[in-house]
N, CA, C and O atoms as CSV, one atom per row, in Angstrom:
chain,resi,resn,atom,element,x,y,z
A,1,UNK,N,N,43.023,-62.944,3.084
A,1,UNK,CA,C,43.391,-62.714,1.695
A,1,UNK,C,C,42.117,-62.553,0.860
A,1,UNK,O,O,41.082,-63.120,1.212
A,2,UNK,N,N,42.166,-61.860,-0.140
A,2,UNK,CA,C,40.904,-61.650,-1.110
A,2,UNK,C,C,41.549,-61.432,-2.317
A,2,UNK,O,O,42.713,-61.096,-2.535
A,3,UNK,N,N,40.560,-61.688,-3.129
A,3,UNK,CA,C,41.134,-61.701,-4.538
A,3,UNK,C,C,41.459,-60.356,-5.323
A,3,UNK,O,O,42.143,-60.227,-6.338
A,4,UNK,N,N,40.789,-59.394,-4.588
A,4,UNK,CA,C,40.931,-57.866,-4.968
A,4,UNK,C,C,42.898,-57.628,-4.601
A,4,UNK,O,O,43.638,-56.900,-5.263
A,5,UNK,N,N,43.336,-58.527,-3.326
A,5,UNK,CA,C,44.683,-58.008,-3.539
A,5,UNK,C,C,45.587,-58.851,-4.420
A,5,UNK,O,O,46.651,-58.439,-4.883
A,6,UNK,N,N,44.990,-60.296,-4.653
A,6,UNK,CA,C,45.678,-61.454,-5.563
A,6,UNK,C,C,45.574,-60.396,-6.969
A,6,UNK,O,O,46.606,-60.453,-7.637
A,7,UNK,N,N,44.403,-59.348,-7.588
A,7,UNK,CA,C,44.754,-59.034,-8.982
A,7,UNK,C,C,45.600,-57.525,-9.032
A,7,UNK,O,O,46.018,-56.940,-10.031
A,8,UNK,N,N,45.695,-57.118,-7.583
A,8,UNK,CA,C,46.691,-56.204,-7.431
A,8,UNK,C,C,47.976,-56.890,-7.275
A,8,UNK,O,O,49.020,-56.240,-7.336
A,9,UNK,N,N,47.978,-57.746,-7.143
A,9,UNK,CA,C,49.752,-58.354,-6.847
A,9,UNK,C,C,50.378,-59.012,-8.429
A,9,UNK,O,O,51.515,-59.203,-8.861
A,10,UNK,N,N,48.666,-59.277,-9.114
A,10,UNK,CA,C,48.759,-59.551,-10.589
A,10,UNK,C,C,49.015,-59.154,-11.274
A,10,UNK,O,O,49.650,-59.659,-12.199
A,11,UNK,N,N,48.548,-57.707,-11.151
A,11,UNK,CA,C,48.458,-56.307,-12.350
A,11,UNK,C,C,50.074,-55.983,-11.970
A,11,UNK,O,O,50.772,-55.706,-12.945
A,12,UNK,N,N,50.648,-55.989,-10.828
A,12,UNK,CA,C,52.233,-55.843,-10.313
A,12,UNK,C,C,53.464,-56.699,-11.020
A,12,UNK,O,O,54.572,-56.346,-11.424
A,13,UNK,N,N,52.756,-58.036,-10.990
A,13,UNK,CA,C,53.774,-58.810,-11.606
A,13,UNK,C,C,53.696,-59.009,-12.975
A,13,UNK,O,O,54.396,-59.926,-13.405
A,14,UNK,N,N,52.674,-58.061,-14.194
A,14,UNK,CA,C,53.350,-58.368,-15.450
A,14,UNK,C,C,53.024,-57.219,-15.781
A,14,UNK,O,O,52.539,-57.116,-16.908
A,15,UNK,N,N,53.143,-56.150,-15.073
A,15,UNK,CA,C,52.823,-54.753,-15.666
A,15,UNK,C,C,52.039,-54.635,-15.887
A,15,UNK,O,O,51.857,-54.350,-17.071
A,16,UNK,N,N,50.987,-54.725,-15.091
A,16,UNK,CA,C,50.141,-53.201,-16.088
A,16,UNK,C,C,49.115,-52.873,-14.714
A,16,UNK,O,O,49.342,-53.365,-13.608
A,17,UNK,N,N,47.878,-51.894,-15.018
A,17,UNK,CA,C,47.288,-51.169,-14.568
A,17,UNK,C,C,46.108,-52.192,-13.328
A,17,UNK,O,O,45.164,-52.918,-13.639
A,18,UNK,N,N,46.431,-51.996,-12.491
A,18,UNK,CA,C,45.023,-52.922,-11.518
A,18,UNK,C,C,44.060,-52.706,-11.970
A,18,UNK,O,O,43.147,-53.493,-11.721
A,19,UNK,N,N,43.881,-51.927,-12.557
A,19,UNK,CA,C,41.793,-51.667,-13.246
A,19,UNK,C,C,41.845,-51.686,-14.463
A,19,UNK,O,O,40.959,-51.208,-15.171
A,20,UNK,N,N,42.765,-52.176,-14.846
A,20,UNK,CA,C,42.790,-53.109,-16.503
A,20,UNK,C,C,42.261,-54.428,-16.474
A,20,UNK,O,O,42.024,-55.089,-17.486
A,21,UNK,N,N,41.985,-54.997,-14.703
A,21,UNK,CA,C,41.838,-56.583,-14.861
A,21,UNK,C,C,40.850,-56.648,-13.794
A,21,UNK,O,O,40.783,-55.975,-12.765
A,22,UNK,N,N,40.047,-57.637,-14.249
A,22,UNK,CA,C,39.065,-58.223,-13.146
A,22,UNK,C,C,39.409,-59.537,-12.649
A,22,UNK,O,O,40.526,-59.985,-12.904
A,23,UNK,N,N,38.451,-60.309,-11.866
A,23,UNK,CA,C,38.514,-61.513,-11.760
A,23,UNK,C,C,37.908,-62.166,-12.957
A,23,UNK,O,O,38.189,-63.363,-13.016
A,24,UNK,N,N,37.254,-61.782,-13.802
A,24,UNK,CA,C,36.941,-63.082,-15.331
A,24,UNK,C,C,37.620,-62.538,-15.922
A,24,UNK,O,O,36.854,-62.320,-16.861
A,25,UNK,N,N,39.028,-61.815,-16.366
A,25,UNK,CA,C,40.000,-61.606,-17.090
A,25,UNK,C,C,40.479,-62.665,-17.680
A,25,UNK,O,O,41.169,-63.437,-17.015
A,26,UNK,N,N,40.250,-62.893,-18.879
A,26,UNK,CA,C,41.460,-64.179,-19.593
A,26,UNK,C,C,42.805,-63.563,-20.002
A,26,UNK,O,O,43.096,-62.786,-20.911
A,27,UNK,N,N,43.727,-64.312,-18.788
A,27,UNK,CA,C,45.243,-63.324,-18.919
A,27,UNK,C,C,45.727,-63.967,-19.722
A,27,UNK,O,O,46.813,-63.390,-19.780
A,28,UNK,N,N,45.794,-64.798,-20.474
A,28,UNK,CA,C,46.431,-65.335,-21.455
A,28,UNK,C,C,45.910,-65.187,-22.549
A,28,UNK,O,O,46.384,-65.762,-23.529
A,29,UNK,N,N,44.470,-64.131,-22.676
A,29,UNK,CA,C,44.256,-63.231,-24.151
A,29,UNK,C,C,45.109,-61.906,-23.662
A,29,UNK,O,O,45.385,-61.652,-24.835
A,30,UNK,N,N,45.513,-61.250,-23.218
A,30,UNK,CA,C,46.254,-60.296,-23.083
A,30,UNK,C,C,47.239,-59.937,-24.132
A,30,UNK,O,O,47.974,-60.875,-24.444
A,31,UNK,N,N,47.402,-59.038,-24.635
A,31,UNK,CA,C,48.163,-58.882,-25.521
A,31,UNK,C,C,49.790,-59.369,-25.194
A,31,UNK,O,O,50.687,-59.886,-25.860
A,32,UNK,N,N,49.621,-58.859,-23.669
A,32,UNK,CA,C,51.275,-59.008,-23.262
A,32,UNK,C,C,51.922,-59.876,-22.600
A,32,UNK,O,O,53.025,-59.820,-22.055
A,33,UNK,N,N,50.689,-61.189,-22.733
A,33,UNK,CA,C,50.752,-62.612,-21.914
A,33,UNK,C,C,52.062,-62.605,-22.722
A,33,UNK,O,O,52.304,-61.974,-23.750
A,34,UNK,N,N,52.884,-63.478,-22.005
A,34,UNK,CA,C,53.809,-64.594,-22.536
A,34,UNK,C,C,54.708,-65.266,-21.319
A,34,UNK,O,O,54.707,-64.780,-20.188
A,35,UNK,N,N,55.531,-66.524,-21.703
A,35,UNK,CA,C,55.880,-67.408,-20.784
A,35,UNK,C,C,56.810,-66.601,-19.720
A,35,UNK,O,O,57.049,-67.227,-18.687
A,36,UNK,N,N,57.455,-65.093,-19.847
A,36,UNK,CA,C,57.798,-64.477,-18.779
A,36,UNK,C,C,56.501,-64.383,-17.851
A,36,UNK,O,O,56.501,-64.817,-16.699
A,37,UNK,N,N,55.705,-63.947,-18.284
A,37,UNK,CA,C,54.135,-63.571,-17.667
A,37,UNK,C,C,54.263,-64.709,-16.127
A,37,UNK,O,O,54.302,-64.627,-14.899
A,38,UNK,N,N,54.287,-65.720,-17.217
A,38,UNK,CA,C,53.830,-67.256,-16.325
A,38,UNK,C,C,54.971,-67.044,-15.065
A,38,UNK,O,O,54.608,-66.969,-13.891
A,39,UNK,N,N,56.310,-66.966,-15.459
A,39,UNK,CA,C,57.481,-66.801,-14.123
A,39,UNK,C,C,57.297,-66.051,-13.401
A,39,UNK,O,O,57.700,-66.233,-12.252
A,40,UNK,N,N,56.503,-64.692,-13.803
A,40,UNK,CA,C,56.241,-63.392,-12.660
A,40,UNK,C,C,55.225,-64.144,-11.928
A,40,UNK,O,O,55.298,-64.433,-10.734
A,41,UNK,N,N,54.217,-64.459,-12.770
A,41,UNK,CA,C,52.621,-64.948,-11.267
A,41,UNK,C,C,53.578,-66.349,-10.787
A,41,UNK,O,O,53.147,-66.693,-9.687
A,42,UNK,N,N,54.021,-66.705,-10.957
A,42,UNK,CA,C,54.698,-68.009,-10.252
A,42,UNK,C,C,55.500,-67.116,-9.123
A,42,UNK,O,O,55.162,-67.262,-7.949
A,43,UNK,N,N,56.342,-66.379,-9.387
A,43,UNK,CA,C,57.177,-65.691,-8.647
A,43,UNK,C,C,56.444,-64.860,-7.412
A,43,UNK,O,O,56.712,-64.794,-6.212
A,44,UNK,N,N,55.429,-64.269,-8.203
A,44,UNK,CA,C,54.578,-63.361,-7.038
A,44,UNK,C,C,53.693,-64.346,-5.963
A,44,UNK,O,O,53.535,-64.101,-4.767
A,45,UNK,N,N,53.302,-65.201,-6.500
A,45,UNK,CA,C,52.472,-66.384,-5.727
A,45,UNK,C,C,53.229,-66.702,-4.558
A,45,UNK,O,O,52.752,-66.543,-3.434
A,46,UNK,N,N,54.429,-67.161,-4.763
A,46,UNK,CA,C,55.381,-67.362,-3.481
A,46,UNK,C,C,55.845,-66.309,-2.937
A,46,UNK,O,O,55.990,-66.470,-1.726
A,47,UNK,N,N,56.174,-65.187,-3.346
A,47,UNK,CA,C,56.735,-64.431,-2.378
A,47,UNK,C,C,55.968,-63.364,-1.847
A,47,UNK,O,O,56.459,-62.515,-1.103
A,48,UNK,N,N,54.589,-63.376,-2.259
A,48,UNK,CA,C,53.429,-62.673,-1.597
A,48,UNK,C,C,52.321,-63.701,-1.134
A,48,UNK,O,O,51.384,-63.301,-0.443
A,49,UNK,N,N,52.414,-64.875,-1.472
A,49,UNK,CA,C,51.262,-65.373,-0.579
A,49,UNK,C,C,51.326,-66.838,-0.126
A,49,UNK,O,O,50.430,-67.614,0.208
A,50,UNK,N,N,53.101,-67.032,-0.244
A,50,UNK,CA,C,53.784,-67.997,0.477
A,50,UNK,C,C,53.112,-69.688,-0.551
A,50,UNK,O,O,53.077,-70.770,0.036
A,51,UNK,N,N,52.741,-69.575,-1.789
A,51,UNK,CA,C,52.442,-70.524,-2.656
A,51,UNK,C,C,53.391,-70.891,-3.743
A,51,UNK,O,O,53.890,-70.084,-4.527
A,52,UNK,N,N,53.697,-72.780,-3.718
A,52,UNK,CA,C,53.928,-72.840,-5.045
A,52,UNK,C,C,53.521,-73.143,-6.236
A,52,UNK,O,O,53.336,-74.301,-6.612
A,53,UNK,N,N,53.337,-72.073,-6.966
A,53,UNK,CA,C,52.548,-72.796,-8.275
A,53,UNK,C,C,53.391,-72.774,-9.122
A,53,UNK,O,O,54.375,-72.054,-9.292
A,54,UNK,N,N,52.546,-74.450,-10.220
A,54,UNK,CA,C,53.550,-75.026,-10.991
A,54,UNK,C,C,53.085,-74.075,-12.554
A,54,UNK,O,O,51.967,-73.566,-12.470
A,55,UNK,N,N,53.556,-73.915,-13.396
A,55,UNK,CA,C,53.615,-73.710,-14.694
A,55,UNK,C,C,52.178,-74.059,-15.265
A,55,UNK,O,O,51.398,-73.372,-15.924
A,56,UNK,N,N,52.081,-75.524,-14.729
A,56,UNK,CA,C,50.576,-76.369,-14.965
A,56,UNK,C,C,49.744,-75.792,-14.343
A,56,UNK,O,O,48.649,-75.535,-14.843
A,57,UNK,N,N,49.968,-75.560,-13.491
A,57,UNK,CA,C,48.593,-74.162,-12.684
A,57,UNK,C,C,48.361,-72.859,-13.334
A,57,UNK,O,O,47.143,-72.740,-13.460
A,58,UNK,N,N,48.833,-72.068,-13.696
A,58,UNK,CA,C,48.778,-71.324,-14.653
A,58,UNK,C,C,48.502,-71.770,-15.993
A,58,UNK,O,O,47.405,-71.468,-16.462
A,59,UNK,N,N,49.368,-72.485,-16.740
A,59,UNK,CA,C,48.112,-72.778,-17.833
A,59,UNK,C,C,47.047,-73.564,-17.869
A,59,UNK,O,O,46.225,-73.660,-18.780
A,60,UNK,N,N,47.082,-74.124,-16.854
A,60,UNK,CA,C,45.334,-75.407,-17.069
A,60,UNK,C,C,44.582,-73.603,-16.589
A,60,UNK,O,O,43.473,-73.586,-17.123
A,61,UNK,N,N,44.790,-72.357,-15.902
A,61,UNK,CA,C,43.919,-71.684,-15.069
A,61,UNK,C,C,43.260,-70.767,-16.951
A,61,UNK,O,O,43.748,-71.145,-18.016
A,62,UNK,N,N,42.283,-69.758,-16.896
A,62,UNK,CA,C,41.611,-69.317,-17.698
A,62,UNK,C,C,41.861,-68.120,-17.168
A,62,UNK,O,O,42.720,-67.348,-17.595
A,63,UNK,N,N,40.983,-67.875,-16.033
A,63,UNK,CA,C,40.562,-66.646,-15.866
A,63,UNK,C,C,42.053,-66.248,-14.371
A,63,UNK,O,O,42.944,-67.046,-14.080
A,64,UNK,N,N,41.844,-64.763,-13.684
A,64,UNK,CA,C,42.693,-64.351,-12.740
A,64,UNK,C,C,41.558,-65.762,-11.471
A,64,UNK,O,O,41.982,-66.676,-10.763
A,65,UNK,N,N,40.315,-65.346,-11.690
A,65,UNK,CA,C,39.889,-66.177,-10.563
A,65,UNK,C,C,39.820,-67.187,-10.349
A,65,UNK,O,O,39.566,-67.520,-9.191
A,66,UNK,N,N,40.054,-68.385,-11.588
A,66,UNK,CA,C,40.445,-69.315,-11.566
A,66,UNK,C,C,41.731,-69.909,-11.079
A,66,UNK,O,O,41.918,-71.077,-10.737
A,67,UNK,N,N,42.720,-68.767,-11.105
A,67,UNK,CA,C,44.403,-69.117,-11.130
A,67,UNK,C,C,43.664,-68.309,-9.231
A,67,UNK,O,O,44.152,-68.571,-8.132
A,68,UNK,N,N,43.256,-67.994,-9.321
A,68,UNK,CA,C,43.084,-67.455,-7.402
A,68,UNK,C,C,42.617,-68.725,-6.718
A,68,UNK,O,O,43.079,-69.139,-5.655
A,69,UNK,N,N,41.353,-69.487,-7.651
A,69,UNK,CA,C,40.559,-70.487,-6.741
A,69,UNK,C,C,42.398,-71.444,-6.195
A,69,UNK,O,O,42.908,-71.402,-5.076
A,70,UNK,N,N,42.832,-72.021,-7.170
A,70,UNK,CA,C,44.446,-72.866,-7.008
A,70,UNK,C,C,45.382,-72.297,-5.968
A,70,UNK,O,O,45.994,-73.049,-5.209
A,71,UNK,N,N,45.503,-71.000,-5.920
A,71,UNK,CA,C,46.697,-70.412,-4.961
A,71,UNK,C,C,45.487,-70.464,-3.419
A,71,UNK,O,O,45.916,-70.954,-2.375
A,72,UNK,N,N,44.329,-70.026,-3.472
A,72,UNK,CA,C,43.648,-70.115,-2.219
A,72,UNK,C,C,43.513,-71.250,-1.836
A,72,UNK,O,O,43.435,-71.318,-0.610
A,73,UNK,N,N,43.420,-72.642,-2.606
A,73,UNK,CA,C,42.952,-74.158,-1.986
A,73,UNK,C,C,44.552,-74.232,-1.841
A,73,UNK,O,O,44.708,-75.220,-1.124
A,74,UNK,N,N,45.712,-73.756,-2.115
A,74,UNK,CA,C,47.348,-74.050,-1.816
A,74,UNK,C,C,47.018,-72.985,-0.205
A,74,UNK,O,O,47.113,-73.751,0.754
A,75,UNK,N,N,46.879,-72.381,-0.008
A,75,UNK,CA,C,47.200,-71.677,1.264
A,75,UNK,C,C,46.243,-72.056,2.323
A,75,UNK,O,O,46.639,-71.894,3.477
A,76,UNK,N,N,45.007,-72.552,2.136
A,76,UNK,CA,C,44.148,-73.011,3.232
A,76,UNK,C,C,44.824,-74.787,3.331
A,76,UNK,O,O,44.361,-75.551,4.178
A,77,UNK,N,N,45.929,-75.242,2.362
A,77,UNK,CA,C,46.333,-76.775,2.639
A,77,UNK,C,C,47.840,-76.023,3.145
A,77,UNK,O,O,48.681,-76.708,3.728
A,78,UNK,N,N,47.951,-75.342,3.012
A,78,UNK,CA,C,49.678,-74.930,3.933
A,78,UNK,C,C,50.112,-75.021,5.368
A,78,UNK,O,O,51.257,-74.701,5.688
């Protein structure tokens, strides 16, 4: 797994463009953040990379690579 496909599975689950976002992206300055946002990366986390993340993982996270470091230390403890 690499994080290049975690912000393609990102840019998938709240719409928008994969090269709109990096890894120091603050997705919650996004114009189009909102608490659906949070249910899609929750949603995509498990059903693309077999993780559950809580609500609290997403908002304690800042950046895409921050919310990656949490889903990668969840799949190397799986």
């Amino acid at each position: 797994m690499s994080i290049e496909i975690f912000i393609k599975n990102f840019a998938f689950a709240i719409e928008v463009q994969p090269e709109t976002l990096n890894a120091e992206t603050e997705y919650k300055a996004l114009d189009i953040w909102d608490s659906l946002n949070t249910l899609s990366v929750i949603a995509m986390a498990d059903a693309d990379f077999n993780v559950a993340l809580s609500g609290q993982d997403v908002e304690s996270s800042r950046t895409i690579s921050n919310l990656w470091t949490i889903v990668e230390a969840k799949i190397v403890h799986a």
